[in-house]
Backbone as CSV, one residue per row, in Angstrom:
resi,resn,N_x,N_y,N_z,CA_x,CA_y,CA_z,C_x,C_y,C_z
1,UNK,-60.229,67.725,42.179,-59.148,68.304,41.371,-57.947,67.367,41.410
2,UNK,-57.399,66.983,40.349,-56.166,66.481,40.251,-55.032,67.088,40.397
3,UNK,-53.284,66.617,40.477,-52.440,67.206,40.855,-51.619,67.927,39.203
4,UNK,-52.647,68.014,38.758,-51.899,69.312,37.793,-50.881,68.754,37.039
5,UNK,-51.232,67.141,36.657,-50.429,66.389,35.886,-51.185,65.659,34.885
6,UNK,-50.637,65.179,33.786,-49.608,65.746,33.380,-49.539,67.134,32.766
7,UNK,-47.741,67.019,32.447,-47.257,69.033,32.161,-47.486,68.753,30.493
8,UNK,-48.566,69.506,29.887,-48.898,69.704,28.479,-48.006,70.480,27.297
9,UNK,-47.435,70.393,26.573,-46.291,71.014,26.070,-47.307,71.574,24.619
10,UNK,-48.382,70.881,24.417,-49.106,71.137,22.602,-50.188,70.877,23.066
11,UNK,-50.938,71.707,22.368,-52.521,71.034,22.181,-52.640,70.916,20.617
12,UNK,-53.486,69.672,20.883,-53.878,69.377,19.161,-54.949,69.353,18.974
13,UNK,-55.811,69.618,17.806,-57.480,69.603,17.750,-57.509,68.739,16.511
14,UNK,-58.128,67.875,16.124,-58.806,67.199,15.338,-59.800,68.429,14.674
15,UNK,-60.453,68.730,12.587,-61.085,69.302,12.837,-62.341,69.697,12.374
16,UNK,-62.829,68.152,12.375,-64.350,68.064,12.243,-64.819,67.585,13.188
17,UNK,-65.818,68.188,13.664,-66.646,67.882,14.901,-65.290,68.890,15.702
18,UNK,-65.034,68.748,15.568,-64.267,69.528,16.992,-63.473,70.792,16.805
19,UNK,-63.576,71.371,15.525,-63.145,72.732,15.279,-64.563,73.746,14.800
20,UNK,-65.041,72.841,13.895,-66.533,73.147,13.265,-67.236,71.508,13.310
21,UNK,-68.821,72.418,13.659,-69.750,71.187,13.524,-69.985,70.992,12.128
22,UNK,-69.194,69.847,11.731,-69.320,69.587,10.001,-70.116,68.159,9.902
23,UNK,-70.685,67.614,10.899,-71.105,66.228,10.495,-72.361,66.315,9.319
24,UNK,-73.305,67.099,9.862,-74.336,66.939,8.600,-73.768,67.148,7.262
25,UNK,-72.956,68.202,6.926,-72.254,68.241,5.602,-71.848,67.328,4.979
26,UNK,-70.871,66.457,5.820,-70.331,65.471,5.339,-71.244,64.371,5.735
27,UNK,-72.466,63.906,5.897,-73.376,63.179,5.599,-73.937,63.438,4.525
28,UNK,-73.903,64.238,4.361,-75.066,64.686,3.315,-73.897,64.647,2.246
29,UNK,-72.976,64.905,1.691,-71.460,64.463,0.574,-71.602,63.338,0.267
30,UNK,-71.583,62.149,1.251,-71.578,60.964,1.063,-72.798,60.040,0.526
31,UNK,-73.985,60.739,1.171,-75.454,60.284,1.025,-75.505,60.518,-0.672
32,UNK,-75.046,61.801,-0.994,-75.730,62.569,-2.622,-74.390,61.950,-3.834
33,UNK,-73.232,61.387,-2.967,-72.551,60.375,-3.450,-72.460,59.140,-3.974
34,UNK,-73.319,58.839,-3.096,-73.990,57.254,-3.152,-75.175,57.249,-3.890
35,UNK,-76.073,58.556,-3.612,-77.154,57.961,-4.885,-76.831,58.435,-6.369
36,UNK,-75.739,59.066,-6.673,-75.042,59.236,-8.042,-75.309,57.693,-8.404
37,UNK,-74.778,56.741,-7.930,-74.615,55.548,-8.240,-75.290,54.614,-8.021
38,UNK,-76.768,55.206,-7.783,-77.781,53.830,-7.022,-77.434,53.169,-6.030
39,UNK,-76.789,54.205,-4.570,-76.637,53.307,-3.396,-76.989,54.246,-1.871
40,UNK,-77.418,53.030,-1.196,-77.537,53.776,0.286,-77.179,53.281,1.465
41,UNK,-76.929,54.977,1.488,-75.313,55.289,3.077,-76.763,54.916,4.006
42,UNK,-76.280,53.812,5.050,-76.843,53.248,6.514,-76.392,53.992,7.318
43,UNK,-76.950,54.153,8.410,-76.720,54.843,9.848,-75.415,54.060,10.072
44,UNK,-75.535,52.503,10.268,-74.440,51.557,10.524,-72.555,52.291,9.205
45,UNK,-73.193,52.209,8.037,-72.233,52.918,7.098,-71.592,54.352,7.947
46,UNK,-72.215,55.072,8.264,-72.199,56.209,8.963,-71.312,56.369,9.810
47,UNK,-71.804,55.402,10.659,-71.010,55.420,12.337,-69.590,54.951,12.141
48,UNK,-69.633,53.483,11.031,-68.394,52.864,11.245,-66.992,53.232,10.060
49,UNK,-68.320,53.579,8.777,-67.298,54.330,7.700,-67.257,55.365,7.285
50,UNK,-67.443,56.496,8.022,-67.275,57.874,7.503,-67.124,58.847,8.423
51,UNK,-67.788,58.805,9.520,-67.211,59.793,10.631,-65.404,59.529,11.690
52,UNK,-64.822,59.905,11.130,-63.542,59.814,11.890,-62.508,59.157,11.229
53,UNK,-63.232,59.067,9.785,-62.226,58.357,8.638,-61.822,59.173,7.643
54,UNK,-60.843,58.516,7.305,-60.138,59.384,5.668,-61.224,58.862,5.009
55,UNK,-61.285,60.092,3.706,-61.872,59.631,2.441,-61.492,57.997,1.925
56,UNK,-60.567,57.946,1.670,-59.849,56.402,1.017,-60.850,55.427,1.599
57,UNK,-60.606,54.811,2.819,-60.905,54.141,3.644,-62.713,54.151,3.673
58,UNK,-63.445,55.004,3.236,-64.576,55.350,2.912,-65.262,54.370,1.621
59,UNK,-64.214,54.953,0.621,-64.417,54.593,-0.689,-64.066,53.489,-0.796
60,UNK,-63.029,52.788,-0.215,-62.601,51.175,0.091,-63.819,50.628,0.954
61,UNK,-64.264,50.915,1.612,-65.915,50.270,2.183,-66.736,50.565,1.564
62,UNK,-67.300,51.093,0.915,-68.700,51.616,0.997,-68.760,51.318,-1.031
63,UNK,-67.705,51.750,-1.926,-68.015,52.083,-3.208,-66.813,51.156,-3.718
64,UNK,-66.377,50.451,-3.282,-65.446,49.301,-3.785,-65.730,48.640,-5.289
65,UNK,-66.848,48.542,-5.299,-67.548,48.102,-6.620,-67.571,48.698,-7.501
66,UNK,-67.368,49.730,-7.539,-67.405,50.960,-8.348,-65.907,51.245,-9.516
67,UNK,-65.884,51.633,-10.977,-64.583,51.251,-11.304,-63.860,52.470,-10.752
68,UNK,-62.591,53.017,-11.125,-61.511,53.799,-10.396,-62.137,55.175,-10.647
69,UNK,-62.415,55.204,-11.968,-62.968,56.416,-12.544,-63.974,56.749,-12.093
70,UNK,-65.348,56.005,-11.258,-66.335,56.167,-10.499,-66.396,56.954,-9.308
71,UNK,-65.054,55.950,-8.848,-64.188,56.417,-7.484,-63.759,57.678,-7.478
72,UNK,-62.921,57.899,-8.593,-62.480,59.460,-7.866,-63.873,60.414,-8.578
73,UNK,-64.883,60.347,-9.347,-65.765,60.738,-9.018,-67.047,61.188,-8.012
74,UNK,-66.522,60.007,-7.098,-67.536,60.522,-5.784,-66.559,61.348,-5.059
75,UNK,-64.741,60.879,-5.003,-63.955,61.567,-4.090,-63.815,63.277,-4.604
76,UNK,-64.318,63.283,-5.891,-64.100,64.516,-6.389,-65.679,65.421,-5.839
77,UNK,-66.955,64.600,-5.479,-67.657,65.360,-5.406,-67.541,65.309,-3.722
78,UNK,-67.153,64.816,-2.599,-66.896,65.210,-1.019,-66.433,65.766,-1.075
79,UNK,-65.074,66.005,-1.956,-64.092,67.554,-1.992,-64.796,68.961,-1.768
80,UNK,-65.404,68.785,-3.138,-66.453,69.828,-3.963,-67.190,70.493,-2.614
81,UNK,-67.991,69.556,-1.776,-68.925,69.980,-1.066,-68.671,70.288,0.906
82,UNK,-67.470,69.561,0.668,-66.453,70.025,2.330,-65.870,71.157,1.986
83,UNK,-65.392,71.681,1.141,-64.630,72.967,0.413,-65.300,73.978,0.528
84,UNK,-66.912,73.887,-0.264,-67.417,75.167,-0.243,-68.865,75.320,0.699
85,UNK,-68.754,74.364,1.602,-70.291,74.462,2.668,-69.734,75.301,3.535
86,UNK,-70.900,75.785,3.992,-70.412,76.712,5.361,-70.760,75.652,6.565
87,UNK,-69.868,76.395,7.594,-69.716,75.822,8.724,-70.078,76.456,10.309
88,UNK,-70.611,75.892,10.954,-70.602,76.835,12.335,-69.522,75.910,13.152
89,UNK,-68.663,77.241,13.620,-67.616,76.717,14.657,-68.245,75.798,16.281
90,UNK,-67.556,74.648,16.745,-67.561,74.606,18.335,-67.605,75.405,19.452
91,UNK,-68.803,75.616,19.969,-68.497,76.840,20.763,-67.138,76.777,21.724
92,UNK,-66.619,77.856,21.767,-65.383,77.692,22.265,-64.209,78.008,22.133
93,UNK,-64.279,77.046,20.904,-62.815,76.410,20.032,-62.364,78.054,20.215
94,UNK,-62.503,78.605,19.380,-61.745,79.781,18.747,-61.070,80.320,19.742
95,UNK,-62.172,81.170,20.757,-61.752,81.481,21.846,-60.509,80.813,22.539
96,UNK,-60.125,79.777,22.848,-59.602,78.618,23.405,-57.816,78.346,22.807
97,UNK,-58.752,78.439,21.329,-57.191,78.898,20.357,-56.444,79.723,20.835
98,UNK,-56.979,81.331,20.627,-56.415,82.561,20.795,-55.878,82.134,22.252
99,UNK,-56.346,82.217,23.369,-55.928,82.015,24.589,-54.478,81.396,24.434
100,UNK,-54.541,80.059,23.901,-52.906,79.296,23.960,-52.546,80.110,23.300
101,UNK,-52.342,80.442,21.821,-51.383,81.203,21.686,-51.127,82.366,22.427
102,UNK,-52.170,83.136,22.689,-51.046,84.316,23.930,-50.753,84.017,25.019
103,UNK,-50.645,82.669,25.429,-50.093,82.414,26.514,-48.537,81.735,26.050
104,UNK,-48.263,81.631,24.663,-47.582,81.123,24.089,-46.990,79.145,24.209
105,UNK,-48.241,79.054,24.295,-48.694,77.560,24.103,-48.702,76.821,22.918
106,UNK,-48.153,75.849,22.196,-48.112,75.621,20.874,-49.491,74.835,20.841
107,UNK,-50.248,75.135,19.798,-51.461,74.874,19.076,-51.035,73.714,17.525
108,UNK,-51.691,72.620,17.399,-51.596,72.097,16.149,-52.844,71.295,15.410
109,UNK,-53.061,71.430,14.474,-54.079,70.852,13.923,-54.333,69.391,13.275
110,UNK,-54.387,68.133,13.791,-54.232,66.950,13.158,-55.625,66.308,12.184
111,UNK,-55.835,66.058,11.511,-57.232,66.242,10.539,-57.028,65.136,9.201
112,UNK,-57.822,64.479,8.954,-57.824,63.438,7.903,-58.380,64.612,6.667
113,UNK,-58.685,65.940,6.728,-59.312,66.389,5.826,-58.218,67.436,5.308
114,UNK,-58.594,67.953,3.936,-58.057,68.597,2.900,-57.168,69.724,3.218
115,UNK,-55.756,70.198,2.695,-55.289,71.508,3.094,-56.103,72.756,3.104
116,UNK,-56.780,72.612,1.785,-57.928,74.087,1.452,-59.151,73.949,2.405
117,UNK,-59.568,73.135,2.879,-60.444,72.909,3.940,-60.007,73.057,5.460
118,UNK,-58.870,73.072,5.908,-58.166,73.111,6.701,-57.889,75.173,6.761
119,UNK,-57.401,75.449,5.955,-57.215,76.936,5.708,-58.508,77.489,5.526
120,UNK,-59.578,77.346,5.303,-60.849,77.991,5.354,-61.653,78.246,6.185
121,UNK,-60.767,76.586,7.129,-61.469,76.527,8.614,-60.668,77.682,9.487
122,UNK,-58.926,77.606,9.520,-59.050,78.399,10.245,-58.990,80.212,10.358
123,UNK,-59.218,80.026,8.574,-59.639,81.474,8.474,-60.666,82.214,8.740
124,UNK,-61.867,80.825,9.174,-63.050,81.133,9.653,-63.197,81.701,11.187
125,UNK,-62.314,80.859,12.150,-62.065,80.906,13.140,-61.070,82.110,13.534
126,UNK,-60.557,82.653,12.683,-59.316,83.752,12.637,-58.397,83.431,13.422
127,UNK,-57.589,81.979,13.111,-57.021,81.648,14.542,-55.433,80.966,13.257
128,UNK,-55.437,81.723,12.144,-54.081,81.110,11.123,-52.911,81.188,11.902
129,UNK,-52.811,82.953,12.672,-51.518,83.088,13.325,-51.199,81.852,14.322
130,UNK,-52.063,81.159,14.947,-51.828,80.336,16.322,-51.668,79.048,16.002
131,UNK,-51.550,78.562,14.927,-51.388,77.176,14.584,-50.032,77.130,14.921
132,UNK,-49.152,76.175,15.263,-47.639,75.721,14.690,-47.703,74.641,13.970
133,UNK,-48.396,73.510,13.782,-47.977,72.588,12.979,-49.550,72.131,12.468
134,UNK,-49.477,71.402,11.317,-51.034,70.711,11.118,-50.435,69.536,10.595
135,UNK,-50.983,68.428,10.591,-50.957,67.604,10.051,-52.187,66.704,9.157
136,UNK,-52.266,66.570,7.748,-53.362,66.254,7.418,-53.049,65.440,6.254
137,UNK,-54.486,64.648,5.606,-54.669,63.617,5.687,-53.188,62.791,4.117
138,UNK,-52.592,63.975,3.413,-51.663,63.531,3.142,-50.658,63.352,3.460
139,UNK,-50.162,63.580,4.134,-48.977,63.566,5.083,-48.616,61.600,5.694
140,UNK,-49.423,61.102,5.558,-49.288,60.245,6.552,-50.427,59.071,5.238
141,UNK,-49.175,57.814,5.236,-49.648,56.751,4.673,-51.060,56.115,5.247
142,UNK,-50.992,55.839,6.520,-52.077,55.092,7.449,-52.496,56.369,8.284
143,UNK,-53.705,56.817,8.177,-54.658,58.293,8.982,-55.215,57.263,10.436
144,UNK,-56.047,58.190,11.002,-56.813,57.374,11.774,-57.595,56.389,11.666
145,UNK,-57.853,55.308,12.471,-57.375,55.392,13.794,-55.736,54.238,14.034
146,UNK,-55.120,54.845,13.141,-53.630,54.621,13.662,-53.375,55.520,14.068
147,UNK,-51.803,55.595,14.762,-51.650,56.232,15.763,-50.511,57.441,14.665
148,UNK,-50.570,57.124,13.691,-49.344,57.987,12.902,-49.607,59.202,12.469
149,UNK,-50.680,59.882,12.404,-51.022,61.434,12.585,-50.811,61.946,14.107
150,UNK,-50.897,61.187,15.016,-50.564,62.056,16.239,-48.568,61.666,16.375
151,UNK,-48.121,60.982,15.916,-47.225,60.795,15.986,-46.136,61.527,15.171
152,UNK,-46.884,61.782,14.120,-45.851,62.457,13.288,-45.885,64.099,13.584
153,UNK,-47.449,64.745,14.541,-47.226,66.057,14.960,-46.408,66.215,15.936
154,UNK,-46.794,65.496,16.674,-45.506,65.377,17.950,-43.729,64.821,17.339
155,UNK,-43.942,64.471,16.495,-41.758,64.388,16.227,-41.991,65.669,15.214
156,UNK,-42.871,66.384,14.705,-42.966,67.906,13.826,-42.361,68.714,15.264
157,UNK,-43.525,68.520,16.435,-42.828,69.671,17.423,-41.599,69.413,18.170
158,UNK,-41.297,68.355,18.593,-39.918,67.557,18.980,-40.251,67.554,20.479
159,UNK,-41.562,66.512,20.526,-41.949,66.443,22.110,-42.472,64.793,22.393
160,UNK,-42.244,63.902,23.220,-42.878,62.852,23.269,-44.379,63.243,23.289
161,UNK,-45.182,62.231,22.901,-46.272,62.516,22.796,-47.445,62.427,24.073
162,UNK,-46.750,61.849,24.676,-47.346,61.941,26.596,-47.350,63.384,26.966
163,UNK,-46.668,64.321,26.263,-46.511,65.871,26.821,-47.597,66.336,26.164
164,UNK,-48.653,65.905,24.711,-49.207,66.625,24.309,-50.677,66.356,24.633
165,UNK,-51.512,67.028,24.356,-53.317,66.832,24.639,-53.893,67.069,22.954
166,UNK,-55.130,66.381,23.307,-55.785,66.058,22.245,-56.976,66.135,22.201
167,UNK,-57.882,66.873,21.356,-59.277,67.019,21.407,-59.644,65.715,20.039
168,UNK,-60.099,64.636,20.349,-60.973,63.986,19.207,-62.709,64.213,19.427
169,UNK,-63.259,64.204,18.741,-64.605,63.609,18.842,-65.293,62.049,17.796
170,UNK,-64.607,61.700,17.529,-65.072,60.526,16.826,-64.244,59.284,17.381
171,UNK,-64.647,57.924,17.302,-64.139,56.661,18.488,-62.802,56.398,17.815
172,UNK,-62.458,56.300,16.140,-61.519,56.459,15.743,-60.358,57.069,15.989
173,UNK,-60.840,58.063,15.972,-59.656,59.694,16.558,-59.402,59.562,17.609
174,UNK,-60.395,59.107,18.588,-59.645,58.947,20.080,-58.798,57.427,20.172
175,UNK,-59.248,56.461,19.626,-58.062,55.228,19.399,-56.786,55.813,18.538
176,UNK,-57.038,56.687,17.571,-55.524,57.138,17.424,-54.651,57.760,18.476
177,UNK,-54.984,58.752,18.811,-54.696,59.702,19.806,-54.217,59.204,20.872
178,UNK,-54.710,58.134,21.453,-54.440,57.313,22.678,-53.813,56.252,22.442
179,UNK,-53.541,55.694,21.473,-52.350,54.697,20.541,-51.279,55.077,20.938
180,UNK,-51.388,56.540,20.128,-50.065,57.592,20.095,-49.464,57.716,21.323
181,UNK,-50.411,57.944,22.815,-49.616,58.080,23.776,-50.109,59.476,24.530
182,UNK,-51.085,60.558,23.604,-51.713,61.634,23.769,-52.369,61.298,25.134
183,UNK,-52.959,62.439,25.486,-53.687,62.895,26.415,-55.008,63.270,26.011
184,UNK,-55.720,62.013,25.781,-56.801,62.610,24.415,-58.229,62.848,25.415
185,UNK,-58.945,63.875,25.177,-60.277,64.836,25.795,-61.193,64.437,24.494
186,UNK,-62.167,63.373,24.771,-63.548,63.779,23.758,-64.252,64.972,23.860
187,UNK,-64.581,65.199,22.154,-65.679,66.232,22.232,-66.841,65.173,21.840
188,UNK,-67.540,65.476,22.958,-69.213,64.236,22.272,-69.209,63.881,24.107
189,UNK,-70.359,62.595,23.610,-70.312,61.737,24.750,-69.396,61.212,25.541
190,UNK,-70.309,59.658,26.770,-69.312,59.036,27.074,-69.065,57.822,26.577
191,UNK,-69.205,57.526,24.856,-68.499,56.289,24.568,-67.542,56.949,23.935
192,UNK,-67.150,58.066,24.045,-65.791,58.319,23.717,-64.302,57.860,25.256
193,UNK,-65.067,58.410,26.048,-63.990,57.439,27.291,-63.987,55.863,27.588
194,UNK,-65.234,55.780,27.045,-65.070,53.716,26.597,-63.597,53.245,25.785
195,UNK,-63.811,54.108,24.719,-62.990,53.789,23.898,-61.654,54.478,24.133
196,UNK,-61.207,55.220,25.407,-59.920,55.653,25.443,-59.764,56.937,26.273
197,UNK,-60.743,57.896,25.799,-60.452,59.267,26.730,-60.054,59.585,27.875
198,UNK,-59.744,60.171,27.854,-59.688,60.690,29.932,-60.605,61.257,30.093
199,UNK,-61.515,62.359,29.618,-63.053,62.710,30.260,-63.743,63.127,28.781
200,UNK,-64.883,63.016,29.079,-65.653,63.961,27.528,-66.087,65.418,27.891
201,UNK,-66.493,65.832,26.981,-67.136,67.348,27.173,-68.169,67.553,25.944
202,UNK,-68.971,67.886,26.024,-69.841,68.301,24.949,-68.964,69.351,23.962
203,UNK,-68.367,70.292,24.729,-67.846,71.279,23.444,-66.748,72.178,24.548
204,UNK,-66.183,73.653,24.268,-65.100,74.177,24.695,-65.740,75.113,25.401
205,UNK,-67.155,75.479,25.696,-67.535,76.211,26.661,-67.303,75.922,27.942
206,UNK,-66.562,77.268,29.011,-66.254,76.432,30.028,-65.374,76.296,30.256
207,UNK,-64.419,75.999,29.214,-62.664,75.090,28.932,-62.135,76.474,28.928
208,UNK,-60.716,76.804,30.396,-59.893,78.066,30.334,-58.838,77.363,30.478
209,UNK,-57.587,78.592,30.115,-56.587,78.645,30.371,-55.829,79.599,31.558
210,UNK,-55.741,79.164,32.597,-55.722,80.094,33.486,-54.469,80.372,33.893
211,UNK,-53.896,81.585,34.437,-52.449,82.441,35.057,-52.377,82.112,36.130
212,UNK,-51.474,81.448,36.879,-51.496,81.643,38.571,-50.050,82.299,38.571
213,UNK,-50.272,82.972,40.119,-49.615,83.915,40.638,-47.794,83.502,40.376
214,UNK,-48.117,82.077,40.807,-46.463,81.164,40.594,-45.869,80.958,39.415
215,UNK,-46.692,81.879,37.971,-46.401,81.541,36.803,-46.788,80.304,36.426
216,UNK,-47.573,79.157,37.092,-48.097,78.458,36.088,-49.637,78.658,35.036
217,UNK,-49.322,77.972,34.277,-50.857,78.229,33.666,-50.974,76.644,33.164
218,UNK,-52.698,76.940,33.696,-53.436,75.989,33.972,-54.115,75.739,32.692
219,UNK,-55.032,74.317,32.186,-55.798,74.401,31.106,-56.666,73.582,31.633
220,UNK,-57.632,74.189,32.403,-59.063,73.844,33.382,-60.091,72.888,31.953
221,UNK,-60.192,72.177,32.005,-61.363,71.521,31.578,-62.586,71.254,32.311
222,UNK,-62.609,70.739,32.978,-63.676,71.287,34.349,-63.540,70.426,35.269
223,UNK,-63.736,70.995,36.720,-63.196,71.070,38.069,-62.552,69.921,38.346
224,UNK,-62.459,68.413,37.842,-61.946,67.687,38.300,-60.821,67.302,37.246
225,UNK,-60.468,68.029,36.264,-59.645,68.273,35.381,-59.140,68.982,34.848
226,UNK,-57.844,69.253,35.249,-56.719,70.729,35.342,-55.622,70.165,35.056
227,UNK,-55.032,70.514,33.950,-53.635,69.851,33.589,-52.598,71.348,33.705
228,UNK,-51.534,71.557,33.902,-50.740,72.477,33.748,-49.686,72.336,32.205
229,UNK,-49.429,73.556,31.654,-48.984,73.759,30.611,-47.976,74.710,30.647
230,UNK,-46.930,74.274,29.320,-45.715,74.726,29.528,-45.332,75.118,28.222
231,UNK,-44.998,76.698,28.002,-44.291,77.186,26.448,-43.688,75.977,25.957
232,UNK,-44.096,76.126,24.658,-42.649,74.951,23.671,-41.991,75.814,22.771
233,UNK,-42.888,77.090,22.266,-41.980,77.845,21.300,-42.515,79.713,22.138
234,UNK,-41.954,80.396,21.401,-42.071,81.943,21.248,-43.111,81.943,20.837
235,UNK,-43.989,83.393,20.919,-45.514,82.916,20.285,-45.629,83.465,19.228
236,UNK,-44.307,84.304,19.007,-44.582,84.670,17.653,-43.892,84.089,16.191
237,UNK,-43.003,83.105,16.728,-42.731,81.508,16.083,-43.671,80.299,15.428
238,UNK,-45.187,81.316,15.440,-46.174,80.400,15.001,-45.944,80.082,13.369
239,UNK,-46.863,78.914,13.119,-46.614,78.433,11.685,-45.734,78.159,11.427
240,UNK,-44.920,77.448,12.154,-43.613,76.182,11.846,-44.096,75.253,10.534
241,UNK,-45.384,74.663,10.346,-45.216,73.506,9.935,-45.201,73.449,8.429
């Protein structure tokens, strides 16, 4: 067990792969994208241009060749099909949500993906009241893996960003996150702590928020990782952003 440092002021979730398991969806967007146009998405395409990336940055690799009007034709059909697929949540997550907020813990959502996709997710999760801030993929000129989506949630809540924690699951998201200065937790393996993490976890089973007697509360990730956490707002001050 560590000494209960550092003091966590936000948690942030990234929220594909790590709010809902959305990877096959959005393989399968990109795959039925590419053969619109006589082309094929590689495992290599996969790994390095589409999981943990903005759309843009996608379409700038992969369909460059393509004229503009092509372009926002495939961007119009990933919309189409992240919008209306269903999703199964992270085990966990939800649970995990609710917890910070009634402990009155600020919760925020940082995400390269869509507002209406973002609101569907967490209407899925029933977790709208507990958000305070989101940040997504318009908001911010350069997405991941720069460091300016975790940066701009943290000056949204008015906290250095060493106070906040971070769930990524993609190598991108955790080089942002840890750019930024976060306290970033993979969801996945361990080449996510290659590339930056402080520990991985498969998913949020497991992961509490715990009361001690002295008034602190704890956010146990497991046994050799316990950070302590500290109100930033009222809890019923949610949805600042």
């Amino acid at each position: 067990m560590n000494n209960f440092t550092p003091v966590i002021a936000a948690v942030l979730f990234d929220m594909d792969g790590v709010l809902i398991d959305s990877n096959s969806v959005i393989e399968r967007a990109w795959c039925e994208a590419a053969e619109m146009f006589g082309k094929v998405i590689t495992e290599e395409d996969i790994v390095k241009h589409i999981h943990g990336q903005p759309g843009p940055h996608t379409i700038r690799a992969l369909f460059n060749d393509l004229s503009l009007t092509d372009q926002k034709k495939v961007q119009s059909h990933i919309i189409h099909v992240e919008n209306t697929a269903s999703y199964n949540p992270i085990p966990g997550v939800a649970q995990l949500i609710t917890s910070l907020n009634a402990f009155g813990i600020s919760v925020g959502i940082v995400t390269s993906g869509w507002k209406e996709k973002i609101d569907r997710v967490t209407a899925m999760l029933h977790v709208q009241h507990c958000i305070s801030v989101i940040v997504e993929r318009d908001d911010v000129s350069r997405g991941k893996p720069f460091p300016d989506p975790y940066l701009l949630a943290a000056e949204r809540l008015a906290i250095p960003t060493e106070k906040a924690i971070v769930f990524e699951d993609s190598r991108s998201g955790v080089t942002s996150a840890t750019t930024a200065g976060t306290y970033c937790v993979g969801i996945g393996g361990d080449e996510l702590v290659a590339c930056g993490a402080k520990v991985a976890i498969p998913d949020f089973t497991g992961v509490e928020v715990v009361s001690q007697l002295n008034g602190k509360i704890l956010l146990s990730l497991c046994p050799e990782h316990i950070l302590t956490l500290e109100k930033l707002f009222n809890k019923n001050s949610a949805n600042t952003y």
